[in-house]
C-alpha positions in Angstrom: 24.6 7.8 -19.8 22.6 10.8 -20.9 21.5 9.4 -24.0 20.3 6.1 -22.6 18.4 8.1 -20.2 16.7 9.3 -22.4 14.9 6.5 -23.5 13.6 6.0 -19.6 9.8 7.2 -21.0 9.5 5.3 -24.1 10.9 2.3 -22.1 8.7 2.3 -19.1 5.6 3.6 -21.2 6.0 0.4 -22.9 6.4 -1.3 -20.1 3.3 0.1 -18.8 1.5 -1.5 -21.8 3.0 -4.6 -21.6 2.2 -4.9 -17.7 -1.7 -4.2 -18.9 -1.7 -6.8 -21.0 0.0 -9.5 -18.8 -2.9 -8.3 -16.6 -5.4 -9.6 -18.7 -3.9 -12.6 -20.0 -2.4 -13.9 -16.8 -5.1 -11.9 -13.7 -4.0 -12.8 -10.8 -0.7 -13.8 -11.3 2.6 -13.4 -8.3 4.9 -13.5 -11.7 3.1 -10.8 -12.9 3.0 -8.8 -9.2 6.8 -9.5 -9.1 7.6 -8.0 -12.8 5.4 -5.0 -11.6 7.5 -4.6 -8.1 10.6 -4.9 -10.4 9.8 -2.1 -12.7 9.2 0.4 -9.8 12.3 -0.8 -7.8 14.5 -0.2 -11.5 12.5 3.2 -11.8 13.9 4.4 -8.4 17.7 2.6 -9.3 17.7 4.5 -12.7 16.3 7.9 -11.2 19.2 7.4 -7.8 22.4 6.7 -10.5 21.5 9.8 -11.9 23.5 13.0 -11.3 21.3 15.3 -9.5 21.8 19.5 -10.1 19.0 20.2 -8.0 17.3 20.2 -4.3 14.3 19.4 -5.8 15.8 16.6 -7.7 16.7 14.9 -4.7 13.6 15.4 -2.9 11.7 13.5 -5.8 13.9 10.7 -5.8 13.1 10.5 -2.0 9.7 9.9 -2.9 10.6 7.2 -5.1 12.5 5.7 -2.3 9.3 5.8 -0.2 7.3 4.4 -3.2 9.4 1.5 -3.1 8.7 0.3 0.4 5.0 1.2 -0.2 4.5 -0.8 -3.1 6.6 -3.8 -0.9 3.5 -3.5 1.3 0.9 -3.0 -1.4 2.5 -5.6 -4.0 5.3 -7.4 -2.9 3.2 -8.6 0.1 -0.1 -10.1 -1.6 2.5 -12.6 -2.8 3.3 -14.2 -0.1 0.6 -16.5 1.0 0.9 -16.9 5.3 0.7 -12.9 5.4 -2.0 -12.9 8.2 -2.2 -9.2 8.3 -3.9 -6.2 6.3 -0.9 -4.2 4.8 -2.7 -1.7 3.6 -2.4 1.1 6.5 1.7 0.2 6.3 1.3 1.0 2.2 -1.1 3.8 2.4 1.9 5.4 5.3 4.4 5.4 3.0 2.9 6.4 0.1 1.8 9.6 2.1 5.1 10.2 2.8 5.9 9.8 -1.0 3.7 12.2 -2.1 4.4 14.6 0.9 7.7 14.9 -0.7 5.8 15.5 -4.2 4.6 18.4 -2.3 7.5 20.0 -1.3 9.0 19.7 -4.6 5.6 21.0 -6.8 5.0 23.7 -4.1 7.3 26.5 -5.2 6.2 30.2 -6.2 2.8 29.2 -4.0 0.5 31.4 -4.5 -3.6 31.2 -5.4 -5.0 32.8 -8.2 -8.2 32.0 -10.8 -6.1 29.2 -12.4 -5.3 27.5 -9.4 -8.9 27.8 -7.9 -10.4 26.5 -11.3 -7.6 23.7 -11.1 -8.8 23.1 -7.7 -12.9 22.4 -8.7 -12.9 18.7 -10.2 -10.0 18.1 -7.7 -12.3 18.7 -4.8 -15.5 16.9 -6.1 -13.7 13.8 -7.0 -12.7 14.1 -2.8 -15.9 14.8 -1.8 -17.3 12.1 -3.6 -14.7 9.2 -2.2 -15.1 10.4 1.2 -19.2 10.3 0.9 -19.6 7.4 -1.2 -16.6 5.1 -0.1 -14.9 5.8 2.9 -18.2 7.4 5.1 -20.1 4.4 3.4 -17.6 1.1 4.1 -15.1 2.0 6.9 -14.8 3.4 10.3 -12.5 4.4 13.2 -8.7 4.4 12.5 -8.9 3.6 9.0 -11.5 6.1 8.0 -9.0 8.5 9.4 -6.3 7.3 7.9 -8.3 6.6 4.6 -9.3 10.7 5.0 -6.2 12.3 5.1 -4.8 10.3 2.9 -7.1 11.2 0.0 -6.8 14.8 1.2 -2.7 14.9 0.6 -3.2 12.8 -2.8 -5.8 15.3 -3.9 -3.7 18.0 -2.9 -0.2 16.9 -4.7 -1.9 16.1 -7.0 -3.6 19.9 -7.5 0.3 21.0 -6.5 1.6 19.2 -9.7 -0.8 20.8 -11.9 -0.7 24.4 -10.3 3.3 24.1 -11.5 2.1 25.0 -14.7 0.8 28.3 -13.7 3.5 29.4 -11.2 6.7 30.4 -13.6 9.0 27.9 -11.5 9.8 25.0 -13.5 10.3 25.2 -17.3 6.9 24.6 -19.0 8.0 21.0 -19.9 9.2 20.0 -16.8 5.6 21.3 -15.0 3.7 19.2 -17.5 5.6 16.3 -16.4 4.9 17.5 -13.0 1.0 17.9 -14.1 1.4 14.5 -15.8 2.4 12.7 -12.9 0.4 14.1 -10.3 -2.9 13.7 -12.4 -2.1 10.0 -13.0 -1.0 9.3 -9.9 -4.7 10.7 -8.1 -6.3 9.1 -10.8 -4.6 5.7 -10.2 -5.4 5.6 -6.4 -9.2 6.0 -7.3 -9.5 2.7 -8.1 -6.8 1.2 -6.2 -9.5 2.5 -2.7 -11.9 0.8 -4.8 -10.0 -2.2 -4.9 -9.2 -1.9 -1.0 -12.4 -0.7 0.4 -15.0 -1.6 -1.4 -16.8 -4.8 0.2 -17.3 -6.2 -3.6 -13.9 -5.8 -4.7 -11.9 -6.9 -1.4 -10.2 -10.1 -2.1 -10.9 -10.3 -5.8 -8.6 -9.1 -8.9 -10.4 -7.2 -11.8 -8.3 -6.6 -14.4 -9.9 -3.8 -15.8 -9.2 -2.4 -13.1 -5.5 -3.3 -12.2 -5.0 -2.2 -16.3 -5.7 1.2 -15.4 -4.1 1.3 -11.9 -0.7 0.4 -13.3 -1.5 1.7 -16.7 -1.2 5.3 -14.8 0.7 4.4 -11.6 3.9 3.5 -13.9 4.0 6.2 -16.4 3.4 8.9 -13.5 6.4 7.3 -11.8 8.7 7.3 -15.0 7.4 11.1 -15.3 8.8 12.0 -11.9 12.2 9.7 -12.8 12.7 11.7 -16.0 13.0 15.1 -14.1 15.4 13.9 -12.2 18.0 13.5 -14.7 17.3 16.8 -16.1 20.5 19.2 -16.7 17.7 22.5 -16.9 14.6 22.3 -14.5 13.8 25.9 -14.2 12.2 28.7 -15.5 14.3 31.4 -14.7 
C-alpha cells in the first residue's frame, strides 16, 4: 500500500496536465467538470484509506473532506442545468472551513520573525490589491463581506504554509510540501474570484484561465494528500 502511495504525486501531477489540456480541447465541457470532481473526490478516498500517525494528519484530511463538498458547490453544481441559485457563497463557506483546518495544521512553533514578515510582504499586496481592484470595485453588502474574509484566511494559510519552513516543526520536506500547497492553492483562487466576480468573466469559461486554476488547485491538493500518508512528519 506504501509503495503505491507513493506514486500519488506523479499520478495526480499528470492528471493535472491532462485536465489542462481537456480544458483547452473540450472548454466548457460537464465531462470534463465531472473527471475534475472525480479527481478531488479520489484525492480525499486515497489520503482517508491511509494510516494516519499523526493529529495533524487527520486535521488535513478534514480539509480535504471540506474540499469535497466545496468543490460539489463550485463544480459539481455548474453541471446541472435548472440550478436557479448562485452557489458560490455555499463553495466559498466550505472552502474557508478547508483552509481553517490548513491553518491549524501549518500553525505550529508560531512565532514572527524577519522571515516570516518578509514572507508576509507579496502576501499582503496581492490582498490589498483584490480587495481594491475586485471586491471594493464589483460587489457589495454580504458578499463583499464574505468575499473579504475569505481572501484574508486564504492569504493567511497560505503565508502559514510557507512560514512552516522557517519554524523547525515539520521536516524540511514535509514544510515545502506545506509551502507548495498553500502557495498554489492562494495562487489558484486569484483567478477563480476573477472568474466569479468580475462582470466580464461571469458566465463565460476561459480556458486560460481554468488551465491554471486546476493546473495549481490539483497538485496543491495531492501535496496536502501526500503528507498524510507519511510515516515521519516532524523535525524533532
Amino acid at each position: 500500500m506504501k509503495k503505491a502511495y507513493n506514486l500519488l504525486l506523479p499520478v495526480y501531477l499528470s492528471l493535472a496536465a491532462i485536465i489542462v489540456a481537456l480544458d483547452n480541447i473540450f472548454p466548457d465541457s460537464n465531462n470534463v467538470r465531472y473527471l475534475k470532481y472525480s479527481i478531488i473526490i479520489s484525492i480525499f478516498l486515497t489520503a482517508l484509506m491511509q494510516k494516519k500517525k499523526y493529529r495533524e494528519q487527520w486535521v488535513l484530511n478534514i480539509a480535504l473532506f471540506f474540499v469535497v463538498i466545496a468543490d460539489f458547490f463550485m463544480t459539481f453544481l455548474d453541471t446541472v442545468a435548472d440550478v436557479q441559485i448562485d452557489t458560490t457563497l455555499y463553495g466559498m463557506s466550505f472552502f474557508l472551513l478547508a483552509y481553517i483546518s490548513l491553518i491549524i495544521a501549518f500553525h505550529k512553533n508560531f512565532r514572527i520573525g524577519i522571515k516570516e514578515l518578509l514572507a508576509a510582504i507579496p502576501i499582503l499586496a496581492i490582498f490589498v490589491y483584490i480587495l481594491i481592484f475586485l471586491f471594493l470595485k464589483y460587489l457589495q453588502g454580504t458578499m463583499l463581506a464574505a468575499a473579504s474574509i475569505f481572501a484574508f484566511t486564504l492569504g493567511y494559510m497560505a503565508w502559514s504554509g510557507i512560514c512552516t519552513l522557517f519554524r523547525g516543526y515539520y521536516k524540511y520536506s514535509i514544510a515545502l510540501l506545506m509551502a507548495l500547497a498553500g502557495s498554489l492553492m492562494l495562487l489558484s483562487d486569484i483567478f477563480v474570484a476573477y472568474m466569479r466576480f468580475h462582470p466580464d468573466l461571469i458566465g463565460t469559461f476561459v480556458p486560460w484561465i481554468s488551465s491554471i486554476i486546476w493546473g495549481t488547485y490539483i497538485p496543491a491538493w495531492a501535496f496536502i494528500a501526500s503528507i498524510i500518508g507519511k510515516e515521519d512528519i516532524y523535525k524533532w
